[in-house]
NULO-133803 format. One record per residue (C-alpha): residue number from 0; x, y, z. Coordinates in steps of 0.5 Angstrom, whole numbers. Layout:
N
<pt vovex="NUM" c1="X" c2="Y" c3="Z"/>
...
END
This chain:
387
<pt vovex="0" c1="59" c2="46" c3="-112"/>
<pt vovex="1" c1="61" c2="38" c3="-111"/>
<pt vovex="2" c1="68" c2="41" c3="-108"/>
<pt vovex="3" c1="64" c2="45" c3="-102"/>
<pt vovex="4" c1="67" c2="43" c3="-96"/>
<pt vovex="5" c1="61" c2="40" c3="-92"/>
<pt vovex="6" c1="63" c2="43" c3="-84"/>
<pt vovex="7" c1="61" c2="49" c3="-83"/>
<pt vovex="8" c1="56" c2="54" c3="-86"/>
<pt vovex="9" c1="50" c2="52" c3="-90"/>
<pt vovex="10" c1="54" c2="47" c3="-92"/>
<pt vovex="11" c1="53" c2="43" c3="-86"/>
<pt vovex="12" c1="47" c2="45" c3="-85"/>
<pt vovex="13" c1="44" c2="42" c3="-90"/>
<pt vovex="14" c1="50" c2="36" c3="-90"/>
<pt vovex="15" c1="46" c2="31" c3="-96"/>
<pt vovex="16" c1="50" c2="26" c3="-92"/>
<pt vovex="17" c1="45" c2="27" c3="-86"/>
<pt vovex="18" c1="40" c2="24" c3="-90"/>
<pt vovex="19" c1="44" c2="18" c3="-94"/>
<pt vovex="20" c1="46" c2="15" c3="-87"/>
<pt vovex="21" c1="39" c2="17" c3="-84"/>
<pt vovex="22" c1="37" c2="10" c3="-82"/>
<pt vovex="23" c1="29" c2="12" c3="-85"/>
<pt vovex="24" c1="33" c2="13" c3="-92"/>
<pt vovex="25" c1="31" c2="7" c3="-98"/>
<pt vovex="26" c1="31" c2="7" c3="-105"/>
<pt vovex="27" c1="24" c2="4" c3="-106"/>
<pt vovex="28" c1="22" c2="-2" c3="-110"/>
<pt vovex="29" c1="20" c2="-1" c3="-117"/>
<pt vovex="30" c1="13" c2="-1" c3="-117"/>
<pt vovex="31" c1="11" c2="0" c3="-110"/>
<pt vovex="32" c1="7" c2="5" c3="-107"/>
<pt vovex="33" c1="9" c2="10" c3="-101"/>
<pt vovex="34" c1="4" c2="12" c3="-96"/>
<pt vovex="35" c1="2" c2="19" c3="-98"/>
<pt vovex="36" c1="5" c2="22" c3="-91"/>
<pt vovex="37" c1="12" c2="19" c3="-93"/>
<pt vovex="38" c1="17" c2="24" c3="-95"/>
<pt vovex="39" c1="19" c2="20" c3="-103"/>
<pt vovex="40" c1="23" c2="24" c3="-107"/>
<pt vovex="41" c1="27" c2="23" c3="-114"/>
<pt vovex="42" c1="34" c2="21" c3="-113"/>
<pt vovex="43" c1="39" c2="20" c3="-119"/>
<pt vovex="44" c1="46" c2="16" c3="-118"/>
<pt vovex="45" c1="53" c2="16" c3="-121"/>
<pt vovex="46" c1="50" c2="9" c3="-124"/>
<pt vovex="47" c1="44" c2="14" c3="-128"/>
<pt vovex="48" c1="39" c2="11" c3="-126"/>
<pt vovex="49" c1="33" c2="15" c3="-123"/>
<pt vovex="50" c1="28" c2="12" c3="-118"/>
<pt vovex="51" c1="24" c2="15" c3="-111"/>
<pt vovex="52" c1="27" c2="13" c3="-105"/>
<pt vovex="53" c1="24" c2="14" c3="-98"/>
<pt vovex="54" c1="27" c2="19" c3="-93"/>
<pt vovex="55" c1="26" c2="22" c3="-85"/>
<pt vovex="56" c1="21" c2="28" c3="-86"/>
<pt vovex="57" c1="25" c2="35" c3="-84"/>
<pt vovex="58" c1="24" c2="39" c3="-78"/>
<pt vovex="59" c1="25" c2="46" c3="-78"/>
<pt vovex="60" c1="31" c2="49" c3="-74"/>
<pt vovex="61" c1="32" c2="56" c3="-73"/>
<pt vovex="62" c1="31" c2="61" c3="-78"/>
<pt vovex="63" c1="28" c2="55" c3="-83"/>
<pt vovex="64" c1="21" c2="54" c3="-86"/>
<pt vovex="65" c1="19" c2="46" c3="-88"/>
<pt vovex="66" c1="15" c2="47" c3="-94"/>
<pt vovex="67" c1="10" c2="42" c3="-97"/>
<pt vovex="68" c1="13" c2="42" c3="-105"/>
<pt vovex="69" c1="6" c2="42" c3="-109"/>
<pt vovex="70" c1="10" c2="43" c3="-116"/>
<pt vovex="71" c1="16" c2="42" c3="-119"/>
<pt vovex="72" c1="19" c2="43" c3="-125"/>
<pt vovex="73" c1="24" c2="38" c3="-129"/>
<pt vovex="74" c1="29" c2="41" c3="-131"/>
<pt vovex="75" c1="34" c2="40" c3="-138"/>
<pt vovex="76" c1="39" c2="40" c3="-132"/>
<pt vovex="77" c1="36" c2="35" c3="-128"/>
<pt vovex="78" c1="36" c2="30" c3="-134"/>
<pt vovex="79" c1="42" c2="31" c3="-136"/>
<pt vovex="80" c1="45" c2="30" c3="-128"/>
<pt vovex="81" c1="41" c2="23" c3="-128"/>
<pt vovex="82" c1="43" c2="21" c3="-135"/>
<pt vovex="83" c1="51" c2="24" c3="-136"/>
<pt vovex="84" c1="52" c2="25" c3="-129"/>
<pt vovex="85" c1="55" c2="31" c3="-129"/>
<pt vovex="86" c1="56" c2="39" c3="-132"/>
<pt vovex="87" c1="63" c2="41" c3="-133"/>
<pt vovex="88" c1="68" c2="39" c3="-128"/>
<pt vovex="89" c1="66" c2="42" c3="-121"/>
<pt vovex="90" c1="58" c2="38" c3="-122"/>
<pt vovex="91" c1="59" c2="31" c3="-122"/>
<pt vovex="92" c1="53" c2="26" c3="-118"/>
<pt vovex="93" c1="59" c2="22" c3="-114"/>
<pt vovex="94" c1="53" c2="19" c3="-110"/>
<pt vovex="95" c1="45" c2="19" c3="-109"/>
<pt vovex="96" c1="43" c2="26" c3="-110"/>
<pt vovex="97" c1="36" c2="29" c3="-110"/>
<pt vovex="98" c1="33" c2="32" c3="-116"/>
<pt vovex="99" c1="29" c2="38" c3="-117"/>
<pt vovex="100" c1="30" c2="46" c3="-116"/>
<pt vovex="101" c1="24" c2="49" c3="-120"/>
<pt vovex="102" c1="19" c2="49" c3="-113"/>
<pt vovex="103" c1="13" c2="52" c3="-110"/>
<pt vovex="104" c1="9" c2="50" c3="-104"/>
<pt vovex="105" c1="6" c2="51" c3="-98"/>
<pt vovex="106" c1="9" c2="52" c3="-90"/>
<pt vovex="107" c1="7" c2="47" c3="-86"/>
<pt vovex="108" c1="12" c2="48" c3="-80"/>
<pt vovex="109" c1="16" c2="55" c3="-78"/>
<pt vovex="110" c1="23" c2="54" c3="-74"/>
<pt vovex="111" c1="25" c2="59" c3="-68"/>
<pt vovex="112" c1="26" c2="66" c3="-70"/>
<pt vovex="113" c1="22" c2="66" c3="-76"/>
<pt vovex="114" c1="17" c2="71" c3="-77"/>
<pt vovex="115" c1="15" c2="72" c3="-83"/>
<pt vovex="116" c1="11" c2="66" c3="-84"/>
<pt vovex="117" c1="6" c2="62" c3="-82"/>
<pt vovex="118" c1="3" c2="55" c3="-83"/>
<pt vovex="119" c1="-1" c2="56" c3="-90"/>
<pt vovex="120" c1="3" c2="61" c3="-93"/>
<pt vovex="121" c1="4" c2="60" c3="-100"/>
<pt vovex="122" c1="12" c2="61" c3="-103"/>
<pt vovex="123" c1="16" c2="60" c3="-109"/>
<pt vovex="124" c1="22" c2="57" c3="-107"/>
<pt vovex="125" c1="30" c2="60" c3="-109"/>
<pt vovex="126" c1="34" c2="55" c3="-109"/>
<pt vovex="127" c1="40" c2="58" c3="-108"/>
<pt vovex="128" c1="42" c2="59" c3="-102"/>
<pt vovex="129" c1="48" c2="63" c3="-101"/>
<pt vovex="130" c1="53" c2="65" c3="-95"/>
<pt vovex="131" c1="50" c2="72" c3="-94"/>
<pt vovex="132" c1="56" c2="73" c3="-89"/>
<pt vovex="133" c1="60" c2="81" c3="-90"/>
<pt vovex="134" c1="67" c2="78" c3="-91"/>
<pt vovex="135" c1="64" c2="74" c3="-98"/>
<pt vovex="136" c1="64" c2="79" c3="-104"/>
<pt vovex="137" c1="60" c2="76" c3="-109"/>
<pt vovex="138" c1="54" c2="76" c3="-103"/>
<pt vovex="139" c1="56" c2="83" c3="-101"/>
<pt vovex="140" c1="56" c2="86" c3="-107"/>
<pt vovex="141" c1="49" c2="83" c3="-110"/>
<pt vovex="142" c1="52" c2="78" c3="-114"/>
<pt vovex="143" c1="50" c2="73" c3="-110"/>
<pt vovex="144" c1="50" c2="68" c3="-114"/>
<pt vovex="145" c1="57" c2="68" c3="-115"/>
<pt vovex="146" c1="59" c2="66" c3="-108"/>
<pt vovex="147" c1="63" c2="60" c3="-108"/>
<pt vovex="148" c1="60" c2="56" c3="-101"/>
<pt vovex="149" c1="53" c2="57" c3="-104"/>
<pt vovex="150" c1="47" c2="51" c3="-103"/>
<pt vovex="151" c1="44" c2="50" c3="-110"/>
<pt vovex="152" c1="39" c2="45" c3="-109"/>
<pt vovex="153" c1="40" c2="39" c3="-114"/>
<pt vovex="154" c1="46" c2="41" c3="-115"/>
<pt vovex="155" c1="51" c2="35" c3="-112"/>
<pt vovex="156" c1="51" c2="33" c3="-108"/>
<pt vovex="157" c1="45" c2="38" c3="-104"/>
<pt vovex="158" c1="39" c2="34" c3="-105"/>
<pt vovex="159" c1="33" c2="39" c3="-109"/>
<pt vovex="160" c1="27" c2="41" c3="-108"/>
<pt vovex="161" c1="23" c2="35" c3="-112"/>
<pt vovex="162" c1="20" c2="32" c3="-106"/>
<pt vovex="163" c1="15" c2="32" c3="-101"/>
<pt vovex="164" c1="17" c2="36" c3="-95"/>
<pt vovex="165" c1="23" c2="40" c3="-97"/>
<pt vovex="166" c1="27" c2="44" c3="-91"/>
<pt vovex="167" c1="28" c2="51" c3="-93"/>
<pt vovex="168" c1="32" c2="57" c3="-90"/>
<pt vovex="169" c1="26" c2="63" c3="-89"/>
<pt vovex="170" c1="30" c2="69" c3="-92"/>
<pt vovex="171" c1="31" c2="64" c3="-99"/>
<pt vovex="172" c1="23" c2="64" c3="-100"/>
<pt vovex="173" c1="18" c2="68" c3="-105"/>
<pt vovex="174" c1="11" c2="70" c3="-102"/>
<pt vovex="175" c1="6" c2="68" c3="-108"/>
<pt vovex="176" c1="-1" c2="73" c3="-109"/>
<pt vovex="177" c1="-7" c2="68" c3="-108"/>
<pt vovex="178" c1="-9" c2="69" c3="-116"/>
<pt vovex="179" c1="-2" c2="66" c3="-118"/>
<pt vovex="180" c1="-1" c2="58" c3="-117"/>
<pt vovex="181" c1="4" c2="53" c3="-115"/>
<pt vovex="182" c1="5" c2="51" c3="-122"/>
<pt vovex="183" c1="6" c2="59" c3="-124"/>
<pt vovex="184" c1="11" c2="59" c3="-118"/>
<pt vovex="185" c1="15" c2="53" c3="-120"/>
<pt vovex="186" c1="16" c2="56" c3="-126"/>
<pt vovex="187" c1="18" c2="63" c3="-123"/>
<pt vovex="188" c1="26" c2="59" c3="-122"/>
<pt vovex="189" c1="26" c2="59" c3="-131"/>
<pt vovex="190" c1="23" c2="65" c3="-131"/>
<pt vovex="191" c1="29" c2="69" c3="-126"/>
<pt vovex="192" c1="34" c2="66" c3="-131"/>
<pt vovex="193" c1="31" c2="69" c3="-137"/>
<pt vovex="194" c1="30" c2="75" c3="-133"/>
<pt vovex="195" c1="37" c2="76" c3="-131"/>
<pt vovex="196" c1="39" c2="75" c3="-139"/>
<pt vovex="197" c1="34" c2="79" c3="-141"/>
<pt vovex="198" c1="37" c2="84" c3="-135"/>
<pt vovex="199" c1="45" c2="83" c3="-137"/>
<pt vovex="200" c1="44" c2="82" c3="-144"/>
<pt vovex="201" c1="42" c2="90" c3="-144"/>
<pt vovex="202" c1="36" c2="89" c3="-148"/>
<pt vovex="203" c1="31" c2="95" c3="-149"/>
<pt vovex="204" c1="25" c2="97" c3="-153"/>
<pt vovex="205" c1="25" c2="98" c3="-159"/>
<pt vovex="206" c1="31" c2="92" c3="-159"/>
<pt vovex="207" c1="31" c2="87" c3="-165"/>
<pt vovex="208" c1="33" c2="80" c3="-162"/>
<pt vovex="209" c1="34" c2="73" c3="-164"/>
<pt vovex="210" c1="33" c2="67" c3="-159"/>
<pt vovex="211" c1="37" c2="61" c3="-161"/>
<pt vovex="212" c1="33" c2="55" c3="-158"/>
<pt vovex="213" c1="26" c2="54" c3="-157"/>
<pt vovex="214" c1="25" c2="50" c3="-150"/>
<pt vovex="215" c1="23" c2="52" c3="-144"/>
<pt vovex="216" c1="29" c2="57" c3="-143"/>
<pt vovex="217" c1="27" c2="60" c3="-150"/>
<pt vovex="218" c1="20" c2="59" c3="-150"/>
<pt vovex="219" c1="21" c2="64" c3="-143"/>
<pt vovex="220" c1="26" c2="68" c3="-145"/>
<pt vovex="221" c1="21" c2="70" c3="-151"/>
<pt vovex="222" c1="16" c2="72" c3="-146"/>
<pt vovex="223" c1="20" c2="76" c3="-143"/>
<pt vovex="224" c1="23" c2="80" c3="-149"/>
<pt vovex="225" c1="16" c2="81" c3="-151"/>
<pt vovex="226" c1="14" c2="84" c3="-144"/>
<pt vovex="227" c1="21" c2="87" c3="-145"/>
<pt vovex="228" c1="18" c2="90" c3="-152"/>
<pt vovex="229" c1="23" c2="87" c3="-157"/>
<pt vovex="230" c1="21" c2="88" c3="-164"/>
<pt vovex="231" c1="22" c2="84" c3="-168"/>
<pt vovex="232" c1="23" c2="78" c3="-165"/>
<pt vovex="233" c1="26" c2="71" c3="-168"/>
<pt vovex="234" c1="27" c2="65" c3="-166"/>
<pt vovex="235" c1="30" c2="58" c3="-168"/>
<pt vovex="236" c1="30" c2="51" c3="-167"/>
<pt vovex="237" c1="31" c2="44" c3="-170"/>
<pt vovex="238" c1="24" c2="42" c3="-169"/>
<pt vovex="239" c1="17" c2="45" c3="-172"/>
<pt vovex="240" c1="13" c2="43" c3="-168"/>
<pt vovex="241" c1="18" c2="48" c3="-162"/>
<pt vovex="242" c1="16" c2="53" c3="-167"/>
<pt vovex="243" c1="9" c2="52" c3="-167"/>
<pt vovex="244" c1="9" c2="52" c3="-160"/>
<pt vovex="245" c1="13" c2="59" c3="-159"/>
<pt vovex="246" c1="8" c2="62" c3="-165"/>
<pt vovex="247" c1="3" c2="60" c3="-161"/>
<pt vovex="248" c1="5" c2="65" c3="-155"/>
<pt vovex="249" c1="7" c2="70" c3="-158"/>
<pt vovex="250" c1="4" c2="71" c3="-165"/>
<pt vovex="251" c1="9" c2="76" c3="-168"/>
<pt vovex="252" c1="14" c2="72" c3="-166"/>
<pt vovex="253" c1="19" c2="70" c3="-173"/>
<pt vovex="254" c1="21" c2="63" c3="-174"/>
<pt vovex="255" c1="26" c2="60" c3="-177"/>
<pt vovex="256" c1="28" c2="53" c3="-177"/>
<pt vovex="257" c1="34" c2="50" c3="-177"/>
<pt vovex="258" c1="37" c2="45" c3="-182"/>
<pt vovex="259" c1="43" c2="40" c3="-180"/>
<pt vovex="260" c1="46" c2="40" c3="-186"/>
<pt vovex="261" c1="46" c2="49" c3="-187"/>
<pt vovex="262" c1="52" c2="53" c3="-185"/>
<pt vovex="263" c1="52" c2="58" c3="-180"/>
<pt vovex="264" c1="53" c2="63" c3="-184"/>
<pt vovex="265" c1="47" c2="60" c3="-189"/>
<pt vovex="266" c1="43" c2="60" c3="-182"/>
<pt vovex="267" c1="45" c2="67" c3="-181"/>
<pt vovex="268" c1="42" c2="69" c3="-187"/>
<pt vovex="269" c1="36" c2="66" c3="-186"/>
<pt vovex="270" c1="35" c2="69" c3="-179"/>
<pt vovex="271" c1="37" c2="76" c3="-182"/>
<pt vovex="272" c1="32" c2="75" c3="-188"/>
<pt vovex="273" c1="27" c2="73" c3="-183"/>
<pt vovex="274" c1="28" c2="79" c3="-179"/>
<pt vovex="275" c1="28" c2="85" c3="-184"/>
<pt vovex="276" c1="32" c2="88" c3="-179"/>
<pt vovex="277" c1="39" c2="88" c3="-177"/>
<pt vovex="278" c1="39" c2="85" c3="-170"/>
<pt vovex="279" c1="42" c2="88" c3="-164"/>
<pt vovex="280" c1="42" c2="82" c3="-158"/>
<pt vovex="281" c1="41" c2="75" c3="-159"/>
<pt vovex="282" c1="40" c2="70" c3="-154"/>
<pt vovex="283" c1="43" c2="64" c3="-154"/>
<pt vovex="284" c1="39" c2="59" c3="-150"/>
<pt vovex="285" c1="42" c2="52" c3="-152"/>
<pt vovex="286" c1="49" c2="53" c3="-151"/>
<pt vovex="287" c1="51" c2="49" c3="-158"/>
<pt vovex="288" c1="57" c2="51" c3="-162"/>
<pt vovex="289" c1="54" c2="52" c3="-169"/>
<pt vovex="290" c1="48" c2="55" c3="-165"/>
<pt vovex="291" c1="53" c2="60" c3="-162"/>
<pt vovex="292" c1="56" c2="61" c3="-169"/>
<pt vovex="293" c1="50" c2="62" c3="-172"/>
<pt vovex="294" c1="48" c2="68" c3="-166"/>
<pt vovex="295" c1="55" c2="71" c3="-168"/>
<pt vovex="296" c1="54" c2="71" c3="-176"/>
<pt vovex="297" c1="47" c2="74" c3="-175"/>
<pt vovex="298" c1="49" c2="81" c3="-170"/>
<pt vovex="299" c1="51" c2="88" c3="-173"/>
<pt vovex="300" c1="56" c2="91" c3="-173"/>
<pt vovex="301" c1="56" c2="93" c3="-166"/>
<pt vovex="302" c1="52" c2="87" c3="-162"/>
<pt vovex="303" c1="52" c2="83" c3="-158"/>
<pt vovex="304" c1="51" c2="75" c3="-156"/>
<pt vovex="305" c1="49" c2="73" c3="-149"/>
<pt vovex="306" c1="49" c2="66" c3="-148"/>
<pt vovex="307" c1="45" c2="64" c3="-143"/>
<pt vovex="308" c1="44" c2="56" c3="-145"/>
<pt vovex="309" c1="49" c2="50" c3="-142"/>
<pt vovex="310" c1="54" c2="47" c3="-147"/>
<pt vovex="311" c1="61" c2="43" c3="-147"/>
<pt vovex="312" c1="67" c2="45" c3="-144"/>
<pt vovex="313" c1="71" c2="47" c3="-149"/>
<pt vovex="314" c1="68" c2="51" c3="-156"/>
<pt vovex="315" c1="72" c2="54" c3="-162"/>
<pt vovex="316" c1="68" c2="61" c3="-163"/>
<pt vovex="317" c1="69" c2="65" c3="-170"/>
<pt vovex="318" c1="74" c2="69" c3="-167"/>
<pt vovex="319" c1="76" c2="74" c3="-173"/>
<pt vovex="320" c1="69" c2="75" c3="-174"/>
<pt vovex="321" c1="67" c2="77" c3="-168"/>
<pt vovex="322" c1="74" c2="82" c3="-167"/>
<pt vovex="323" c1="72" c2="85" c3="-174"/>
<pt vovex="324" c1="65" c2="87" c3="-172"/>
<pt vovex="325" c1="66" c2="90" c3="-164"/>
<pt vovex="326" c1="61" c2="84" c3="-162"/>
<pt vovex="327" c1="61" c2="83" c3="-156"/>
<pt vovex="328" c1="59" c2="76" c3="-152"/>
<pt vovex="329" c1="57" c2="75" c3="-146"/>
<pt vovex="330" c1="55" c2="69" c3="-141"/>
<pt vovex="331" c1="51" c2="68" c3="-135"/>
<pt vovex="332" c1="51" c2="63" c3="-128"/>
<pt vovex="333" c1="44" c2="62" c3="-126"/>
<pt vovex="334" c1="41" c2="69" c3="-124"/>
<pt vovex="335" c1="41" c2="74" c3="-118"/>
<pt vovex="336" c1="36" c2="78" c3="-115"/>
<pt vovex="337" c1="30" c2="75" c3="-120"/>
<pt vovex="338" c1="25" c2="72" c3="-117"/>
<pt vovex="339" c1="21" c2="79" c3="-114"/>
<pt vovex="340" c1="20" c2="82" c3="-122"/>
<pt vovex="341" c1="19" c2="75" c3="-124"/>
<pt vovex="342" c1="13" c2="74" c3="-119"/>
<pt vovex="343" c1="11" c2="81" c3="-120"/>
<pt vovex="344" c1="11" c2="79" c3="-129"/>
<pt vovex="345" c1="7" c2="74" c3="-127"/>
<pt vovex="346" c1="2" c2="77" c3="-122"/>
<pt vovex="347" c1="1" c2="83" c3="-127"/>
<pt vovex="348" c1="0" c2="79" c3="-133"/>
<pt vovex="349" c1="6" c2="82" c3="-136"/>
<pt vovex="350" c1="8" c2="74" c3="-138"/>
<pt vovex="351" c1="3" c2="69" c3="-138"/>
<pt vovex="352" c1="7" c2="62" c3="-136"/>
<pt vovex="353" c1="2" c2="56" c3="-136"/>
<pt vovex="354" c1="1" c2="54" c3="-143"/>
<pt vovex="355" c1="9" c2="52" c3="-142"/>
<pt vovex="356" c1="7" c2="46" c3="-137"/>
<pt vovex="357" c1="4" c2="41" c3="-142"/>
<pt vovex="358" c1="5" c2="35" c3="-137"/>
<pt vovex="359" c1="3" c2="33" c3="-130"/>
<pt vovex="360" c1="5" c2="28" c3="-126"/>
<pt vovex="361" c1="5" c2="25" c3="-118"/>
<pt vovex="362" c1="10" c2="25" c3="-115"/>
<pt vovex="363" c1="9" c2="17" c3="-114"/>
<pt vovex="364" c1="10" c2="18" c3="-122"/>
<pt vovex="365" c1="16" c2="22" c3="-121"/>
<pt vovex="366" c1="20" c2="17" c3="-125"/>
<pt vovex="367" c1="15" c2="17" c3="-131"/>
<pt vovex="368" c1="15" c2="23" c3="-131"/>
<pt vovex="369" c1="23" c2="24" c3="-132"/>
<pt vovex="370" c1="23" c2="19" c3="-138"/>
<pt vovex="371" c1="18" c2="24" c3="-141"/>
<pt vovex="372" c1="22" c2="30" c3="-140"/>
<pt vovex="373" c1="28" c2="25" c3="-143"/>
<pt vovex="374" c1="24" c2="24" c3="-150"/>
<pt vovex="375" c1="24" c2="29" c3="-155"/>
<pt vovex="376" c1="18" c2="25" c3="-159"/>
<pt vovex="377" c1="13" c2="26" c3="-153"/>
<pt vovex="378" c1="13" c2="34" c3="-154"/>
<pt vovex="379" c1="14" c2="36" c3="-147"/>
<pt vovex="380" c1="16" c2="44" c3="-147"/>
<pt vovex="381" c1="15" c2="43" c3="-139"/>
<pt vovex="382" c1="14" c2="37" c3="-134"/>
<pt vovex="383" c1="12" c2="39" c3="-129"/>
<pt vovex="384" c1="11" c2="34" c3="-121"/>
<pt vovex="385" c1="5" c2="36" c3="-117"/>
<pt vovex="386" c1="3" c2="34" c3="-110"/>
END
């Protein structure tokens, strides 16, 4: 959180002012080409721009691991930090900050003490890196991702993992099998996420589910819940051609579009009739209010809607309706304990991931590749950096 103190713990360790002040940082020109031994990276800043800057290559201290980042995806936060520069009151870009949390890659240095790794292994990379200490309850407990003094990377001010050479702690890194690949790993950070809703939601076989949203977290989090053996299954979203997507991975999958000028309710209706069935779970991946409404009028007697997406900081919800009906809502903040099942789905064949990844760019075109992920005229599902 931007309000971390920055002297002690991890905090300190991964200061982001080490790197601002570092005599090696600059924000390249625009259209320069970097050496390919540089460490570039994406940075965006409170005046929302996005640009490569150049910064010192890291060495690894005790108990840390230099990783070479092969491929990261970009993320509706990323976007939404460069183009809004914050996420509610307690995330908010008051300097250069570095991009990117959803990273794969291969070792290239081991610190002192670190024996779990050598050069050449192939890891996926959890960004978020807690306290781990007894006196912290969260960590103590396993809800790890409510510690208050955690690192997440990307999220200011801790610069992320869209880079060429990232520093990471050597117990936060995910063993990657040989047959799945970086761009899988990457996506293993999206995946946790709709691994941890899918978890706390309750979700079980058999369960009828709606998924509001069909971007990368739905889209994952449909994956997930047919892994999962939801029947049936409905997605929503306001684009036709996200339906054709979703369709597209998961064949059974019903699908309803969303028009702007439909109510709720008329939606919910629609979303019930689709489904045949009353429906026992939502999951709500966009984090908008009507979206939430329709969520809420489409469950049974006894539901429950668990909201996984990121929305505004302050939403009216259909109090009475859900009082009336025993429908419980539940929210989630990032994941825990989620990235050995997600990699274990994947290497299993559980969840195929690839076909999300529908653009690719250099890390030298990191900038390009923001403007797309930013445009929803150029029908990126997930962009995805490779070095």
């Amino acid at each position: 959180m931007s309000d971390i103190s920055l002297e002690s713990g991890n905090a300190a360790i991964y200061d982001p002012r080490k790197v601002l002040q570092h005599p090696q940082f600059r924000v390249l020109a625009e259209g320069e080409k970097p050496s390919k031994e540089a460490n570039i990276a994406a940075f965006y800043n409170p005046a929302h721009e996005i640009h490569l800057v150049e910064k010192p290559r890291p060495v690894p201290g005790p108990g840390q691991v230099l990783v070479h980042v092969r491929a990261t995806g970009i993320c509706g936060s990323d976007v939404h930090f460069w183009q809004h520069g914050r996420i509610g009151d307690s995330m908010v870009v008051s300097d250069e900050c570095g991009s990117g949390h959803e990273s794969a890659g291969e070792v290239v240095e081991v610190g002192e003490g670190v024996t779990q790794w050598t050069v050449g292994d192939r890891v996926a990379i959890e960004a978020g890196v807690p306290c781990s200490q007894p006196a912290c309850d969260a960590c103590r407990t396993g809800r790890y991702n409510a510690c208050p003094e955690v690192v997440f990377f990307s999220t200011p001010p801790f610069h992320g993992t869209l880079t060429r050479w990232h520093l990471h702690p050597a117990q936060w890194l995910h063993r990657l099998p040989d047959d799945v690949t970086f761009e899988e790993g990457a996506l293993c950070e999206p995946l946790a996420v709709a691994l941890a809703g899918i978890e706390r939601s309750g979700l079980r076989l058999g369960d009828p589910v709606l998924i509001c949203g069909a971007g990368p977290i739905g889209l994952i989090s449909l994956l997930s819940a047919r892994a999962a053996g939801a029947e049936p299954i409905v997605i929503t979203d306001l684009f036709q051609s996200r339906l054709d997507f979703a369709k597209s991975l998961v064949p059974g999958v019903r699908t309803v579009l969303i028009e702007r000028s439909s109510t709720s309710k008329e939606q919910a209706d629609n979303i019930k009739s689709a489904a045949g069935v009353p429906i026992a779970t939502a999951l709500e991946c966009t984090g908008v209010e009507s979206s939430v409404h329709t969520a809420v009028y489409s469950m049974k007697f006894g539901g429950k809607v668990f909201i996984i997406g990121v929305g505004k900081n302050e939403q009216l919800f259909p109090f009475m309706h859900l009082s009336a009906n025993e429908i419980d809502v539940s929210f989630q903040y990032r994941y825990c304990n989620q990235y050995p099942k997600a990699i274990r789905l994947v290497n299993g064949g559980l969840v195929n991931l690839k076909p999300l990844v529908t653009h690719r760019f250099a890390l030298e075109d990191a900038v390009k590749a923001f403007h797309v992920a930013a445009d929803p005229s150029q029908g990126a599902i997930k962009v995805q950096i490779v070095d």
